[in-house]
Every structure is written in structure tokens, then in C-alpha cells.
C-alpha positions in Angstrom: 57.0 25.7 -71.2 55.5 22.9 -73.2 56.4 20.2 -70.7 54.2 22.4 -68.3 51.2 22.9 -70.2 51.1 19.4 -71.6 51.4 17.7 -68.8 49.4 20.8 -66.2 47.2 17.6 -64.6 50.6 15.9 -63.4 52.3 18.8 -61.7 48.8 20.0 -60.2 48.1 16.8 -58.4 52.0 16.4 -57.4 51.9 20.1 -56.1 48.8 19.2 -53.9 50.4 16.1 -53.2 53.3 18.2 -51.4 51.2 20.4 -49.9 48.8 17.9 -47.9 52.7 15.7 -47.4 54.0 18.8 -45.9 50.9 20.0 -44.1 50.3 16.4 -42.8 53.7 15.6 -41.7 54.3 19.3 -40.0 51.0 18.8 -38.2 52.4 15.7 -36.8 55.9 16.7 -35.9 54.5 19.8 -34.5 52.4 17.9 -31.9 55.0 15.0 -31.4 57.7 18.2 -31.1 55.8 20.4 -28.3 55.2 16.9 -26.3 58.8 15.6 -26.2 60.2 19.2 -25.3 57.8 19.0 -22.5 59.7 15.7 -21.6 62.6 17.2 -21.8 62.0 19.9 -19.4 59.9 17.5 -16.9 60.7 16.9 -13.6 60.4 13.2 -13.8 63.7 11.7 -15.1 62.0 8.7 -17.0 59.9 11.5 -18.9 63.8 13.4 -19.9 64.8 10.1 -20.8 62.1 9.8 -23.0 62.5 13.2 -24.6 66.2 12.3 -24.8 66.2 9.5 -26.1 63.4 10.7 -29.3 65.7 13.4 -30.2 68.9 11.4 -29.9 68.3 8.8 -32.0 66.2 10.7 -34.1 68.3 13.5 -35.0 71.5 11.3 -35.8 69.3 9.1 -38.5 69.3 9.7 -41.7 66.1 10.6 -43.0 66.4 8.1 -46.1 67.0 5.5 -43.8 63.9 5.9 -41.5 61.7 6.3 -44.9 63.4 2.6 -45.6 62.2 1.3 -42.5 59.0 3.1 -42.8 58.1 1.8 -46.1 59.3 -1.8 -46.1 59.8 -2.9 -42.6 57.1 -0.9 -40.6 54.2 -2.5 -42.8 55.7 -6.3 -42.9 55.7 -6.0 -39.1 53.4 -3.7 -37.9 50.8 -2.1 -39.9 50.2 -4.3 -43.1 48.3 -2.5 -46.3 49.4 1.0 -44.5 49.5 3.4 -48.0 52.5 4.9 -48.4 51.4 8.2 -48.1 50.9 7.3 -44.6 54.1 5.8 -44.0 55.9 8.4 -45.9 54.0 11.2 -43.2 54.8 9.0 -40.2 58.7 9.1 -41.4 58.6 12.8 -42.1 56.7 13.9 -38.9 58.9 11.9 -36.4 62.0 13.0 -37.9 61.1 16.8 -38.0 59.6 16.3 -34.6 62.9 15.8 -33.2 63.9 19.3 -34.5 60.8 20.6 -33.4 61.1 19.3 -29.6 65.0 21.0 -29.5 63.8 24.6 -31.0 60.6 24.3 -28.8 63.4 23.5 -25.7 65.4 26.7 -26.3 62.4 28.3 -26.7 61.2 27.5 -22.9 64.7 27.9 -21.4 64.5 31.6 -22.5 61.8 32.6 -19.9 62.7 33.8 -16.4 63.0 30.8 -13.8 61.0 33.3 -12.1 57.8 32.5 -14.1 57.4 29.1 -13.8 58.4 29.3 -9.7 55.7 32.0 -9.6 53.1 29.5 -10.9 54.2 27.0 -9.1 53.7 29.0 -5.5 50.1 29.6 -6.6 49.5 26.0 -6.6 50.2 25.0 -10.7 50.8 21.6 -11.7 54.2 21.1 -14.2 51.8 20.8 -17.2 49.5 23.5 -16.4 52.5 25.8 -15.5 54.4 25.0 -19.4 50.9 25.2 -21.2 49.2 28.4 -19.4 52.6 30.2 -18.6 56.1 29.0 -20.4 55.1 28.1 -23.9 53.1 31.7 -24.5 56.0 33.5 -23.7 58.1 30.9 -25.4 56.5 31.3 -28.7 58.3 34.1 -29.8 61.1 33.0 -29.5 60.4 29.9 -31.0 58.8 31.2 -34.7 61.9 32.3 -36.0 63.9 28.7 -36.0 60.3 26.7 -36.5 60.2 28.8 -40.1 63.4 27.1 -40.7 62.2 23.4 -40.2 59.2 23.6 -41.8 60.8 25.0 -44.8 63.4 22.1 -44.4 60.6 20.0 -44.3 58.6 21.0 -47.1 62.4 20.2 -49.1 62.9 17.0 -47.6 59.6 16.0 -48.9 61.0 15.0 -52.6 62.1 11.8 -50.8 58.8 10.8 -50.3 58.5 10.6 -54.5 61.2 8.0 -54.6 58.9 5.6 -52.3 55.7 5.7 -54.9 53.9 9.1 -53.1 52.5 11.3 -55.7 54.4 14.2 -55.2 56.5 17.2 -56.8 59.7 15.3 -56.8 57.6 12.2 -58.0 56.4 13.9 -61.2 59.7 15.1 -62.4 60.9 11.2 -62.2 57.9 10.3 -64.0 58.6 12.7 -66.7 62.4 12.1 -67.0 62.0 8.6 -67.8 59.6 9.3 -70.5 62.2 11.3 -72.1 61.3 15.2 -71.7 64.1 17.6 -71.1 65.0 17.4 -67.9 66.2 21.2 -67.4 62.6 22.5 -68.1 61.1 19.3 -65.9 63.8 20.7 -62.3 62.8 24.6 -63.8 59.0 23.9 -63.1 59.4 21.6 -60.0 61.7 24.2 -58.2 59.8 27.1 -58.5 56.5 25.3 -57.2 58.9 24.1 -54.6 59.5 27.9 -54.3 55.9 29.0 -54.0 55.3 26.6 -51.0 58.8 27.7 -49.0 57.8 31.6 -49.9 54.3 30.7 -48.8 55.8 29.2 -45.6 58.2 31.8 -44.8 55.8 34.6 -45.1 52.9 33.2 -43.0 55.6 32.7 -40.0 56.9 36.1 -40.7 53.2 37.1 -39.9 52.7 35.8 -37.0 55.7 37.2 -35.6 54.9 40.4 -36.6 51.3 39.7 -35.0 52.8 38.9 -31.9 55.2 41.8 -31.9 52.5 43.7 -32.1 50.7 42.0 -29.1 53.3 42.7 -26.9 
């Protein structure tokens, strides 16, 4: 308990510091997610080569890997002085996206062929048929396994605190190597980590309920 109290500061700013990561990053992935499915189910083959492509390569990274060429190679080539705060968001939303953009894709080929062959006879375009028609009734469907890779993301955070971002994980590192007891420091950071994932699930479980209720 000590370690908590005496140190309250630390584990404040790195619990807000997972928060905005995880809001930040999701945000991002959530965009770059909905866009790529979109790809994937477009008519125009370079578009589903595209969408492809993101999620291939994507998916079958490691996620430590693509925070390595975030943080060291991105700013040496690309975008020099880019905080690693940034960086770290970047690596997190584009791999989550790619999770994202398959959940959003099983999501869409759950609604009647019917639907979008309806909208198109009324004179849709693709885009406005997906946005006005398909991803409304998609959502639904879609909640359940989004709950799931937000939570994952909110977990696969902690990586960010091995790469200098002031974060959960970060502030049990910086605590270990001054010497506390580690067992108190991973008691403290897990159930904050705990907070966010319960905070997480029950907000999704609201919104399906919500929508239950809509229908």
C-alpha cells in the first residue's frame, strides 16, 4: 500500500497516460479499421488490394516489431522530432486497425445481399449504400468482437512504456529499478489495468443493450 500512496503522482499521470494511449490509438484504428473494410468489400479490385494488403501484413507483424520501426526508423526517415507518444499511437492504431477492418468485414457480410442490391436499384453509390444502409445494420453484430480488441488494446499498451511513453507499464519499470517490491508495484498496475478493461467492457455492453433495445 505504501508504494501506492508514496508514489500516488506517478501512477495518476501513468494511468492517464494509458487512458489518452488507448483512447488515441483506438480512435485511430477505429477510423483506419471501418475505411479498409470498406476496401475490402469494394468493387474496385485495386481498393481490395489495398484492404488486403493492410490487414495481411499487418496482422502477421508482431506488434513489438512495428513499435521498433515506429520509434527508431519512422523518425530518422520520415517524421524527425515526432514525440514518442505519437509514434507509440501511430504503431498501436495501425496494428489494431487491421483487427478492426476484419471484425468490421464479418460484420457487413452478415446483412442480406438483398439490402445493398435494394439500394443500389434506387440509384445508391457503393459508399453511400455501406454508410447509409450496411454498416447500421452491421453494427450489432460488430460490438461484441470490437469489445474484445479494444480491450486487447488497452493490454497491448504496456509496450508503449518500454519506448519512454509515460504510461502504466512505464511506472512499474520506473519503480522496480529504484528498488520497491515488485509484487505490490504488478498488484497496483494490474488492477488500474483492470479498471480501464471493466470500464471498456461495460460501456460496449451498453451500447449493445441500447441497440437491442432499438430494434
Amino acid at each position: 500500500m505504501n508504494v501506492l500512496l508514496d508514489h500516488l503522482p506517478q501512477f495518476r499521470e501513468g494511468f492517464i497516460g494509458t487512458i489518452s494511449l488507448t483512447a488515441a490509438s483506438g480512435l485511430l484504428a477505429l477510423v483506419l479499421g471501418i475505411l479498409m473494410a470498406g476496401f475490402r468489400v469494394s468493387p474496385v479490385p485495386p481498393l481490395r488490394a489495398v484492404g488486403t494488403t493492410w490487414v495481411t501484413l499487418l496482422r502477421n507483424t508482431p506488434l513489438t516489431l512495428l513499435f521498433l520501426v515506429s520509434i527508431f526508423v519512422v523518425p530518422q526517415i520520415l517524421f524527425p522530432g515526432t514525440s514518442p507518444y505519437v509514434l507509440a499511437m501511430l504503431a498501436l492504431g495501425f496494428y489494431t486497425s487491421s483487427f478492426i477492418c476484419e471484425a468490421v468485414r464479418s460484420g457487413i457480410n452478415t446483412v442480406s445481399l438483398g439490402q445493398a442490391e435494394a439500394a443500389r436499384s434506387i440509384g445508391m453509390t457503393f459508399t453511400q449504400t455501406l454508410r447509409i444502409v450496411i454498416l447500421p445494420q452491421a453494427t450489432r453484430t460488430v460490438l461484441p468482437p470490437l469489445s474484445s480488441i479494444f480491450i486487447a488494446l488497452t493490454k497491448n499498451s504496456a509496450i508503449a512504456g518500454a519506448f519512454g511513453v509515460h504510461e502504466l507499464f512505464g511506472v512499474q519499470k520506473l519503480l522496480s529499478d529504484k528498488g520497491f517490491a515488485i509484487g505490490w508495484i504488478f498488484l497496483w498496475v494490474a488492477l488500474a489495468y483492470l479498471v480501464i478493461t471493466f470500464t471498456i467492457s461495460g460501456a460496449f455492453r451498453l451500447l449493445e443493450r441500447r441497440l437491442e433495445v432499438a430494434r
